[in-house]
N, C-alpha and C positions, 0 to 999 in steps of 0.2 A: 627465764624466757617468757612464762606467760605475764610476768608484771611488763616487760617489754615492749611484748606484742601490743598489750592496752587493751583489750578484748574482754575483759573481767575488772572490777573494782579491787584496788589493793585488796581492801578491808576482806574482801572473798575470796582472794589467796591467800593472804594472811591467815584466813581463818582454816580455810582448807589444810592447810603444810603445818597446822597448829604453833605459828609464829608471830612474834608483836607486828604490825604493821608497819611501825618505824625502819622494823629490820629488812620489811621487802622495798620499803622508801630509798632505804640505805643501799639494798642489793642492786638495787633497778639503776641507783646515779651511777654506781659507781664501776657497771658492766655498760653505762652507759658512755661514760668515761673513755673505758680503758678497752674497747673492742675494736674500735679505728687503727689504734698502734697495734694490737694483734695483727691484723688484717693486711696491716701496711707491710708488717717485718719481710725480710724475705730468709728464706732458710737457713741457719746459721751453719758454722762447721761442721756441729757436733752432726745436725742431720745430715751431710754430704758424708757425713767418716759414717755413718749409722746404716748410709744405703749402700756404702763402698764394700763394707764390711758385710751385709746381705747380698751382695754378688759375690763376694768371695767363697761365702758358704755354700749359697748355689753350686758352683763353680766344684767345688769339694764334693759336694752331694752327686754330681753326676758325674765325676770322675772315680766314687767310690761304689756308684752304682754298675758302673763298664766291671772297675775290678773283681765284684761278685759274680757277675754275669759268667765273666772270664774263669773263675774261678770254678765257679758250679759245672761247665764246659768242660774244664780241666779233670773235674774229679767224676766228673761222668764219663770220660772218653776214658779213666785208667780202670775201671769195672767192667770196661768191655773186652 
């Protein structure tokens, strides 16, 4: 990111992360490249099945919260 930015000389990043220069030349084309098509994508399957599936467990989570509730109720009212 900071070879990106352009704000610092490779050679003082490079030197800083204690790596060859060439490698942040390398790092810097090649995030320079490929961030556009990140950027572009739009959400695939897998994340539509991933947040389907995180409502689902919501959905469980507070259906099993009632059940407790219900339950603690239950065995509190058979002590009296």
């Amino acid at each position: 990111m900071e070879a990106l930015k352009g704000i610092e000389p490779i050679h003082t990043i490079a030197a800083r992360h204690q790596v060859h220069p060439m490698q942040v030349s390398k790092w810097k084309k090649e995030a320079a490249a490929g961030l556009p098509e990140v950027f572009a994508r739009k959400p695939g399957a897998e994340a539509r099945a991933s947040k389907d599936r995180e409502k689902e467990l919501f959905e469980e989570i507070g259906r099993l919260k009632m059940e407790l509730e219900w339950l603690k109720k239950k065995v509190g009212s058979i002590g009296d």
